[in-house]
C-alpha positions as CSV (number, residue, x, y, z in Angstrom):
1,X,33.5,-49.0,-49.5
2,X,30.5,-47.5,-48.1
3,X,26.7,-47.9,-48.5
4,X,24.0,-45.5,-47.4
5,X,20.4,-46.6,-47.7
6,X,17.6,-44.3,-47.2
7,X,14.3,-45.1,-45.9
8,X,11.0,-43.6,-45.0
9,X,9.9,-41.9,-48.0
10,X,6.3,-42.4,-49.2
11,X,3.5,-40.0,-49.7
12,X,1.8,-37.9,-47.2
13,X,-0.7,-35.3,-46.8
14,X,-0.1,-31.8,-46.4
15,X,0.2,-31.1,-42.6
16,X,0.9,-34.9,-41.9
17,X,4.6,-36.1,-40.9
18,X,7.4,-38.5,-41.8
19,X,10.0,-39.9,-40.6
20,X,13.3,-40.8,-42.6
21,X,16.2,-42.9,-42.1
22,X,19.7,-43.6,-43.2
23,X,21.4,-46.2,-42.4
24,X,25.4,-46.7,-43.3
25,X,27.6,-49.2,-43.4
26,X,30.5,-50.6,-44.8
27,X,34.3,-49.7,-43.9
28,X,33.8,-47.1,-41.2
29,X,36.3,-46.0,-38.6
30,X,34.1,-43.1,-37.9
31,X,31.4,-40.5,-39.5
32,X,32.1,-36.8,-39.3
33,X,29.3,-35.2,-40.2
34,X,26.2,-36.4,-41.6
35,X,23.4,-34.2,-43.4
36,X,19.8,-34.4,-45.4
37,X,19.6,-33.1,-48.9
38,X,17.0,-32.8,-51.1
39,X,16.3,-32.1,-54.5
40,X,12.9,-31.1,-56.4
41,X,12.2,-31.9,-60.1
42,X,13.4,-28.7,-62.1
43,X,15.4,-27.4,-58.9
44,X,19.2,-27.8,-57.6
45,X,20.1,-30.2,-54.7
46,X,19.7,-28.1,-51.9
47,X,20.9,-28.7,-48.1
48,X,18.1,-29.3,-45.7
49,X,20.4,-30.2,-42.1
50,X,23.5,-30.9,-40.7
51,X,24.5,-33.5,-37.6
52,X,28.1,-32.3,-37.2
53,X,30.2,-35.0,-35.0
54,X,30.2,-32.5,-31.9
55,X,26.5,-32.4,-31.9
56,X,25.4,-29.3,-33.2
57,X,22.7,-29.6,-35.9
58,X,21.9,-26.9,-38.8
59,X,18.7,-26.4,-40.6
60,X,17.8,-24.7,-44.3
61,X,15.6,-21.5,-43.4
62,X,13.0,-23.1,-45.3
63,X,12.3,-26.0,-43.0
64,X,13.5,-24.5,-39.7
65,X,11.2,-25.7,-36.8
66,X,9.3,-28.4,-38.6
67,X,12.1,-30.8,-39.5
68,X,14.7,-32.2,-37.1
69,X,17.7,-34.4,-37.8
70,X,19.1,-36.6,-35.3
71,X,21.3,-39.3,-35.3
72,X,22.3,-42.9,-33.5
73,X,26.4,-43.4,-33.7
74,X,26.3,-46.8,-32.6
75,X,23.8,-47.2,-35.6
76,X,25.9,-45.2,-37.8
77,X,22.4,-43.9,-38.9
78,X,21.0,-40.7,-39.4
79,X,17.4,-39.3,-38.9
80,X,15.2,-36.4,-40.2
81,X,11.8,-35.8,-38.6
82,X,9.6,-33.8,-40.9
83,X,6.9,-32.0,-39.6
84,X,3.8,-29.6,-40.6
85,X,4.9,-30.9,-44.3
86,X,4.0,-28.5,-47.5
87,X,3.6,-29.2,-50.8
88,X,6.7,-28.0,-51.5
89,X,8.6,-30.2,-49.1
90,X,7.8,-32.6,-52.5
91,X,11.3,-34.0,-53.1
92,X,13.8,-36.8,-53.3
93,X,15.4,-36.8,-50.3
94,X,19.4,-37.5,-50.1
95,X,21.5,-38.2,-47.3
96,X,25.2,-37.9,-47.3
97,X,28.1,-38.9,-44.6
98,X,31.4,-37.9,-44.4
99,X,33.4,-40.8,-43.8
100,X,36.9,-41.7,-42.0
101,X,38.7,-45.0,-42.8
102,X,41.8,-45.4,-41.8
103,X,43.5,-42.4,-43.4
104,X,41.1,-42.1,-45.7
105,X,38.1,-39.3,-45.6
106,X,35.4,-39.5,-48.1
107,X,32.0,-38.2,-48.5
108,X,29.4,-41.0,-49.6
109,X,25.8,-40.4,-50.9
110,X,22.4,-42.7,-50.4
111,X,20.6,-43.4,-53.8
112,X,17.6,-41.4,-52.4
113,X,14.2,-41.9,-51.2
114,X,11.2,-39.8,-53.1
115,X,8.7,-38.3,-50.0
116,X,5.4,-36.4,-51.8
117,X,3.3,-34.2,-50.1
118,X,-0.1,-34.1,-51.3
119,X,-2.3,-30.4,-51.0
């Protein structure tokens, strides 16, 4: 099994920055890709970035330039620096990793971690 633990989330002004985290652990041979979601009350869970294994990163249009995800493999923990935050940044915050184990490939979720941005 594998546990994801977000961190970070709080409440911030608009224009201010945070900084989240997510840790995994558990029974881990290695993490594919790893990715921020987010979801806002009323709205779908929508996909904010990507860390694929080979390096290359993705963003959502919506936060493109402000946020960056990064990541620490020997940490098995990924990052998302958000920037120049809006109001409607105002979400809980997911993040997922896809998972290898053995023979075994699974994608795991984090229980979420609520950031608000204040106007």
């Amino acid at each position: 099994q594998v546990q994801l633990v977000e961190s970070g989330g709080g409440l911030v002004q608009a224009g201010g920055s945070r900084r989240l985290s997510c840790a995994a652990s558990g029974s881990i041979s290695s993490i594919n890709a790893m990715e921020w979601y987010r979801q806002a009350p009323g709205k779908q869970r929508e996909l904010v970035a990507t860390f694929s294994s080979g390096g290359s990163t993705n963003y959502a249009d919506s936060v493109k330039g402000r946020f960056t995800i990064s990541r620490d493999d020997p940490k098995n923990t990924v990052y998302l620096q958000m920037n120049s935050l809006k109001p409607d940044d105002t979400a809980v915050y997911y993040c997922s990793a896809d998972v290898t184990y053995r023979w075994n490939r699974n994608i795991y979720w984090g229980r979420g971690t609520q950031v608000t941005v204040s106007s």
